[in-house]
C-alpha positions as CSV (number, residue, x, y, z in Angstrom):
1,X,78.7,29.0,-56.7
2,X,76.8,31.4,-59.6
3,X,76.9,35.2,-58.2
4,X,76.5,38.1,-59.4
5,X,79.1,40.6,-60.1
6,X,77.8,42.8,-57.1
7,X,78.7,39.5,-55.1
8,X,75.0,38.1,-54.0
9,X,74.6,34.9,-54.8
10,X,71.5,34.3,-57.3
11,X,70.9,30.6,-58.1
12,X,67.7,31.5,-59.9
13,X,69.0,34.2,-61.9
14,X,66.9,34.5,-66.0
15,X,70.1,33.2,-67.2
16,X,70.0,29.9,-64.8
17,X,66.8,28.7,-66.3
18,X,65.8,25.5,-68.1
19,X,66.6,27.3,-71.3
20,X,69.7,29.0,-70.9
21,X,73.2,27.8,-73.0
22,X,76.3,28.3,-71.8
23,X,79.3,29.2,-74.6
24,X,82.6,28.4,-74.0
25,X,84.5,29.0,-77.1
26,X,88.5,28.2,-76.6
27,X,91.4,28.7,-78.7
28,X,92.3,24.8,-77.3
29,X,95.5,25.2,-77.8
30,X,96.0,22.7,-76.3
31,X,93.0,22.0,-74.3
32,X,94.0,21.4,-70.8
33,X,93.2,19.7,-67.3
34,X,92.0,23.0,-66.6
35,X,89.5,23.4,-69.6
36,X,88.1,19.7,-68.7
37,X,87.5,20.9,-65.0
38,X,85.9,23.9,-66.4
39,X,83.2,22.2,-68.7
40,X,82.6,19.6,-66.3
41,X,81.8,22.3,-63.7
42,X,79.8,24.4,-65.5
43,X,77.6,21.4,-66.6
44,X,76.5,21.5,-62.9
45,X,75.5,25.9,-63.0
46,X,73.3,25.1,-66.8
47,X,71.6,22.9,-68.7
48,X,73.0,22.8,-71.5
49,X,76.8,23.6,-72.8
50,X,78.0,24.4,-76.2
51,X,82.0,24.6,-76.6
52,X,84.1,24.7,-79.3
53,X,87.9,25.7,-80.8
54,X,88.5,29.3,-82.5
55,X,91.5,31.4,-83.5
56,X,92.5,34.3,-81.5
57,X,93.1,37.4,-82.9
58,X,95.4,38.4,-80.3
59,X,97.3,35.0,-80.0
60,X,99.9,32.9,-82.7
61,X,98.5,29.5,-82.3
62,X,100.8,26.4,-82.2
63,X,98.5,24.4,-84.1
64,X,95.7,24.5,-86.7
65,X,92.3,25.0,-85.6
66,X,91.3,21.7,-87.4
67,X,94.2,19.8,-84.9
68,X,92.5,22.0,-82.3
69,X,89.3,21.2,-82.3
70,X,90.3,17.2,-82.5
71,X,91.7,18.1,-79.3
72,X,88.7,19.8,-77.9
73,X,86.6,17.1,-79.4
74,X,88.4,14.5,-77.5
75,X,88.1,16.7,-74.2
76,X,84.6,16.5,-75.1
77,X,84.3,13.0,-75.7
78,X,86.0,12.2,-72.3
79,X,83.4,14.1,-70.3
80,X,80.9,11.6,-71.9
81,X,77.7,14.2,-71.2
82,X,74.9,14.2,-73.3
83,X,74.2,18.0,-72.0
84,X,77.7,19.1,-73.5
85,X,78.2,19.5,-77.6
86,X,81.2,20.3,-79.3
87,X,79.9,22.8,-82.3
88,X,82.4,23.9,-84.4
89,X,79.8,25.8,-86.5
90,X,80.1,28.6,-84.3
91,X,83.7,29.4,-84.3
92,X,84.8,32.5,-85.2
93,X,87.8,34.9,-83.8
94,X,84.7,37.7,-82.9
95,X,82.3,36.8,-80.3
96,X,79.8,38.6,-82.2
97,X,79.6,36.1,-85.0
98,X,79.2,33.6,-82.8
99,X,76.6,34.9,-80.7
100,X,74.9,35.7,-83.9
101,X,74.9,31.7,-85.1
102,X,73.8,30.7,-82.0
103,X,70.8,32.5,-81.7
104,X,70.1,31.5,-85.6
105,X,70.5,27.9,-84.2
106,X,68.6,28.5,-80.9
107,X,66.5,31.2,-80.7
108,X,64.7,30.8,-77.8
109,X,67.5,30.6,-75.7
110,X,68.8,32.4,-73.0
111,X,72.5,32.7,-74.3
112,X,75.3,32.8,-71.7
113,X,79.0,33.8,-73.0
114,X,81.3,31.9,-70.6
115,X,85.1,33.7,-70.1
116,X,88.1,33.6,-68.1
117,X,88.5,36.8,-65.7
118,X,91.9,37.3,-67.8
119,X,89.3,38.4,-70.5
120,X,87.0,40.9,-68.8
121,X,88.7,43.9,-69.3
122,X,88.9,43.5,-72.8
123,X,85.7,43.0,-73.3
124,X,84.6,46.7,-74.3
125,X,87.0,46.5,-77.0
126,X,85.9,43.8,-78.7
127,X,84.6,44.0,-82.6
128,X,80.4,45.3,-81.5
129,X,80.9,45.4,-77.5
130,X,77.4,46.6,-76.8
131,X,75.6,44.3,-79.6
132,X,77.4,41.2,-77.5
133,X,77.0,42.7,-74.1
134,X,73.0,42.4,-75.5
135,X,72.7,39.4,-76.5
136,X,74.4,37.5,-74.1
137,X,74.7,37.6,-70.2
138,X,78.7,37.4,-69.5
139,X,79.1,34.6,-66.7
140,X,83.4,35.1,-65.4
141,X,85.1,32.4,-64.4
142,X,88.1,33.2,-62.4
143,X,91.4,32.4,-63.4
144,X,94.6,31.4,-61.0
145,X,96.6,34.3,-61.1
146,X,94.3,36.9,-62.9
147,X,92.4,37.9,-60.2
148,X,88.9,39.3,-61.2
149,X,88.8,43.2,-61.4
150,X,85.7,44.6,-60.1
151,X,86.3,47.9,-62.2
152,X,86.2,46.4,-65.2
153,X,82.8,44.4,-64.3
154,X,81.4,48.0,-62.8
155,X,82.1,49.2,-66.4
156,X,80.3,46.6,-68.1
157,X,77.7,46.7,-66.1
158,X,77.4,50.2,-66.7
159,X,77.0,49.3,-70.2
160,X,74.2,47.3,-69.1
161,X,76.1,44.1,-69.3
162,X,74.7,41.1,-67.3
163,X,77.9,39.6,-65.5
164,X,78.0,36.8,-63.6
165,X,80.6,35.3,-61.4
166,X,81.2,31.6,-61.0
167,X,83.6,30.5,-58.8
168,X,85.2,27.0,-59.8
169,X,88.3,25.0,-58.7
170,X,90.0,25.2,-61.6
171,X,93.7,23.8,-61.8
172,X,96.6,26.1,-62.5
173,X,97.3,25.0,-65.9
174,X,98.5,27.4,-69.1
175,X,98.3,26.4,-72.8
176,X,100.5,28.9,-73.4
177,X,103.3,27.3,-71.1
178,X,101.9,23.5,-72.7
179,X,102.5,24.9,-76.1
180,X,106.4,25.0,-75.3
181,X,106.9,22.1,-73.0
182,X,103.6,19.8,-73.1
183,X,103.2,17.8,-70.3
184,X,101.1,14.9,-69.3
185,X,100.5,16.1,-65.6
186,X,98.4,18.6,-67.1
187,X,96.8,17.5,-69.8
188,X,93.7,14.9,-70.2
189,X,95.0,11.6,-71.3
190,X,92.7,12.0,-74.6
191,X,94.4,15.0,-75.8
192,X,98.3,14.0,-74.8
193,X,97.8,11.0,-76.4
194,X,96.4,13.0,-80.0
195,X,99.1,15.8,-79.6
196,X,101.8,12.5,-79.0
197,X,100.5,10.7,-82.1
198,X,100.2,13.8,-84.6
199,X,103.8,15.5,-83.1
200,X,101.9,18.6,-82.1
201,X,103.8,21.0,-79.8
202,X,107.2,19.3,-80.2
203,X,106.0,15.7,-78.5
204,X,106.7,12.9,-80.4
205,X,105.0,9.7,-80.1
206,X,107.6,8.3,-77.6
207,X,107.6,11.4,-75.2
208,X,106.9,9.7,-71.9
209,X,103.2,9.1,-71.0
């Protein structure tokens, strides 16, 4: 269910109309179970959904971004929903950038940034904070195990940020735990079966299936 940060529930919120697009960027590394549930879910809250694969800044990736976003693409794929686009376009490790393409590409939109709790209090630090708390409302997905902290949404909204919170049931999945042991239990068939047939993350194409 789509709240706000204060916690009161707002199904017509701006950012919940017709035109609003939801942004999931992801470094997809691999994409998981838990990144299939998310876009899946969030297909239900808006309209439209635009995902795609970047490189962290912050993070040493176990594969390129071009094997990445095969993987996202295949996530994508999966799902099977006209509403939901993988667009590579606007990858970039700054949030900024992308916001920026997307509103090239859609400006008429209402532009919603969708992130994992584990990111909200990092969020005043990134590259032009204020610029991407503007142009975007921040809808929060929490994560199992980073449980959303409501002073770091009090400071973004004292920035003026929009924040949302949606609350999704999300398996406990990790790429960064997948990156050293993958496993098929927690990945979608689509992507175990790329990261098998290209060796990624130290499977090889007869690890079990």
């Amino acid at each position: 269910m789509l709240a706000a940060a204060g916690g009161q529930h707002t199904p017509a919120h701006a950012a919940a109309l017709s035109e609003a697009i939801a942004l999931f960027g992801t470094s997809a590394d691999p994409p998981t179970l838990g990144h299939q549930t998310l876009l899946e879910h969030v297909l239900e809250h808006y309209p439209r959904v635009i995902t795609w694969a970047s490189d962290n800044p912050h993070k040493r990736h176990g594969a390129t971004l071009d094997q990445r976003e095969q993987l996202l693409a295949a996530v994508v794929q999966s799902i099977d929903n006209p509403r939901l686009e993988l667009r590579q376009e606007l990858s970039s490790p700054w949030a900024i950038t992308t916001l920026e393409r997307a509103q090239q590409l859609w400006p008429n939109a209402a532009l919603v940034f969708v992130i994992g709790s584990d990111l909200v209090p990092q969020i005043l630090q990134w590259r032009q904070a204020q610029e991407v708390l503007r142009r975007a409302q921040i809808t929060v997905v929490p994560r199992a195990g980073c449980p959303l902290q409501s002073d770091a949404v009090q400071a973004l909204r004292a920035q003026g940020a929009q924040v949302a919170v949606l609350e999704l049931p999300i398996p406990a999945t990790a790429s960064s735990n997948l990156r050293q042991n993958p496993s098929p239990d927690q990945l979608p068939a689509a992507v175990w079966a790329l990261i098998r047939e290209h060796n990624l993350y130290g499977a090889t194409s007869d690890a079990r299936s």
